[in-house]
C-alpha positions as CSV (number, residue, x, y, z in Angstrom):
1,X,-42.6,23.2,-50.4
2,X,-38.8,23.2,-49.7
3,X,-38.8,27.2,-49.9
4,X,-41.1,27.0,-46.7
5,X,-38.8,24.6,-44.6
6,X,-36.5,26.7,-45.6
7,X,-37.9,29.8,-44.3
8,X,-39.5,27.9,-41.0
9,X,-35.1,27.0,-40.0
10,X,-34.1,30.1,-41.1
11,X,-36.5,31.8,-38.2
12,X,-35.7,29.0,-35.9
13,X,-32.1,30.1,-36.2
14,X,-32.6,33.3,-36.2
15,X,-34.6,33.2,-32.7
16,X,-31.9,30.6,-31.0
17,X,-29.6,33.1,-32.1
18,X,-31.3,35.6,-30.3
19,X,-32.0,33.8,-27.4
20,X,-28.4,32.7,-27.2
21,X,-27.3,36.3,-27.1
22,X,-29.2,37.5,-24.6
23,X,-28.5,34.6,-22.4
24,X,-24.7,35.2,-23.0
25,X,-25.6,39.0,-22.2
26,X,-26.9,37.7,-19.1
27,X,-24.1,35.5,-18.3
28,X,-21.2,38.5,-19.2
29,X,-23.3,40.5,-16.8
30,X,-24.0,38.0,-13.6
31,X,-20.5,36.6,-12.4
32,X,-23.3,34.0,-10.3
33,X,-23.9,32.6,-13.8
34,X,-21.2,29.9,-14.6
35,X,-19.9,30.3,-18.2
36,X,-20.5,27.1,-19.5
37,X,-23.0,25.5,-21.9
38,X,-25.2,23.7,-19.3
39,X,-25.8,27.4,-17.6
40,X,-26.2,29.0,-21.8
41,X,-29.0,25.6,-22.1
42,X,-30.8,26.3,-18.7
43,X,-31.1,30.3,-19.6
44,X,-32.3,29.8,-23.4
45,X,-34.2,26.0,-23.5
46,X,-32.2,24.8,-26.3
47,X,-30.3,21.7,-26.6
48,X,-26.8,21.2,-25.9
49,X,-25.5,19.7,-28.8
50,X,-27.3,22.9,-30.9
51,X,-25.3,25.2,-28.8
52,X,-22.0,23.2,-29.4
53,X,-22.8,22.7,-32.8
54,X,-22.4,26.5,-33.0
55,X,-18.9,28.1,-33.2
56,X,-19.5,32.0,-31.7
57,X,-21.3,31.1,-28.2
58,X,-18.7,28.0,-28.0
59,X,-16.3,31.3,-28.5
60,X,-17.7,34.1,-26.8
61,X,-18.3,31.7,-23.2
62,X,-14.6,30.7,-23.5
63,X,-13.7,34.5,-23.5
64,X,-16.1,35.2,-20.5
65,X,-14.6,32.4,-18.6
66,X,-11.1,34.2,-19.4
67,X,-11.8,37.3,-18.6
68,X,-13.6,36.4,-15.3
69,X,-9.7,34.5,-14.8
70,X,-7.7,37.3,-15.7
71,X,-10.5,39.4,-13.1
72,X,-9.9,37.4,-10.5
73,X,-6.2,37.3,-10.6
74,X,-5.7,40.9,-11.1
75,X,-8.1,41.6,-7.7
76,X,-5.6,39.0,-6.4
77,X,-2.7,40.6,-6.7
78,X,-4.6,44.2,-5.9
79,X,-5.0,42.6,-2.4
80,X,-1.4,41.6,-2.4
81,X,-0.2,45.5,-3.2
82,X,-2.8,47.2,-1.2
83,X,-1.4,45.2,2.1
84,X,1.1,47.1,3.8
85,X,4.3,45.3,4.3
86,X,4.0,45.4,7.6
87,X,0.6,43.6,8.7
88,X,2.3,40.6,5.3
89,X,5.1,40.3,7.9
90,X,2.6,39.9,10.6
91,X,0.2,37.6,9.1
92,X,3.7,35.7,8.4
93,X,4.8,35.5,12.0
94,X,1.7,34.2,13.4
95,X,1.4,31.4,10.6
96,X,5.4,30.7,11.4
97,X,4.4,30.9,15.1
98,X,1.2,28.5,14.4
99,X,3.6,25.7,12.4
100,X,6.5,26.3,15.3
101,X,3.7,25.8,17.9
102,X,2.5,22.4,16.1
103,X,5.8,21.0,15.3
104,X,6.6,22.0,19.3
105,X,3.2,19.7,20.2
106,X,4.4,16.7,17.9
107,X,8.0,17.0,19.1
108,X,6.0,16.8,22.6
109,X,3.7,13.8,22.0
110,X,6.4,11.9,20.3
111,X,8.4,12.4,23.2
112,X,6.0,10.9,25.8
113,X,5.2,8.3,23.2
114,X,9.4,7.1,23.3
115,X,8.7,7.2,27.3
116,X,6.0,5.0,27.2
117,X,8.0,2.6,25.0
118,X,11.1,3.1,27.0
119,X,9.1,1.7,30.3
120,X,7.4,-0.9,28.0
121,X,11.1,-2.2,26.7
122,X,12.3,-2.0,30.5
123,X,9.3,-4.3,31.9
124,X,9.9,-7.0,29.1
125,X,13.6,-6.7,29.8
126,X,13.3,-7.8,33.4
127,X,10.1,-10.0,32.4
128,X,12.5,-11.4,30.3
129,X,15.3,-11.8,32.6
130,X,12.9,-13.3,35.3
131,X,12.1,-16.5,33.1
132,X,15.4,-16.6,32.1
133,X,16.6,-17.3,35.3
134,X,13.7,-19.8,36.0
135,X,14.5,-21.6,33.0
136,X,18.0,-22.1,34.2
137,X,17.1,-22.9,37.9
138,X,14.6,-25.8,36.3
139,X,17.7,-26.8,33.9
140,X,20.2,-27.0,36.9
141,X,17.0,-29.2,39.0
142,X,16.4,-31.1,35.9
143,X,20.3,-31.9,36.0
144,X,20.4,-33.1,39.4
145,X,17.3,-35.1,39.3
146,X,18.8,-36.6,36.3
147,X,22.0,-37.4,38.1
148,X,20.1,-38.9,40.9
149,X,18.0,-41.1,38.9
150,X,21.4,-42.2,37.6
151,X,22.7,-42.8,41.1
152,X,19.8,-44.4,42.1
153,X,19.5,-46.9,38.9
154,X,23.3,-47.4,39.8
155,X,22.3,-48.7,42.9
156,X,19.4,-50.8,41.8
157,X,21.6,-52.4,39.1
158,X,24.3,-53.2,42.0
159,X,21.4,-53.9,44.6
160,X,20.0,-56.5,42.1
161,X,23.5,-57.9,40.9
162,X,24.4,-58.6,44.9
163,X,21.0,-60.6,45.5
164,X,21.6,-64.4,44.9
């Protein structure tokens, strides 16, 4: 009984296995197909956790993903030597002319924004000034309505000390 278990796993493994290559095939072959084990799962129909449990297409999708990396980085710096140096020193002037040309528009908007507080400082300033000088003119009225009362209590007081 055991000896056909057995025999049933052993041909489930070997037909995972089979499917897992191909699907890794496929992914080696597509650069559209992400190297990863969710992309090896949609392809083949087997679990997750069976394809991490295995080491090789742990291995052989972490040396896809590498050498789609070192790929990429080796077109990179193809571009980078094809360019003649003189359209590099062009595409360098316009992006310094680009960040001159935005630093030059915030210099300019800061600029106009210091004007407007400028005015805004000058109108409190002279708002300021204005009560100011109100408050003083009520102070030096307050003072000599103050000074009156006390001339005219004075007056009372001697008005009422003179009647019999």
């Amino acid at each position: 009984m055991s000896e056909a278990y057995d025999k049933k796993n052993q041909l489930d493994y070997d037909n995972n296995t089979q499917k897992i290559n191909e699907a890794l095939i496929q992914i080696r072959n597509n650069k559209e197909l992400k190297p990863t084990i969710s992309q090896l799962t949609k392809l083949t129909g087997i679990h997750r956790n069976t394809i991490s449990n295995r080491v090789e297409p742990v291995q052989e999708l972490r040396k896809i993903k590498q050498h789609r990396e070192e790929e990429a980085q080796k077109s990179k710096e193809k571009k980078l030597t094809k360019e003649d140096p003189l359209s590099l020193l062009e595409r360098e002037i316009k992006a310094v002319r680009i960040e001159a040309l935005y630093w030059f528009n915030k210099f300019l908007s800061m600029e106009k924004d210091f004007e407007q507080v400028n005015k805004r400082f000058d109108a409190m300033t002279k708002s300021r000034d204005h009560y100011k000088e109100l408050y003083e003119s009520e102070i030096s009225n307050k003072h000599d309505l103050e000074s009156r009362i006390k001339n005219f209590t004075q007056i009372m007081n001697d008005l009422d000390k003179e009647k019999p």
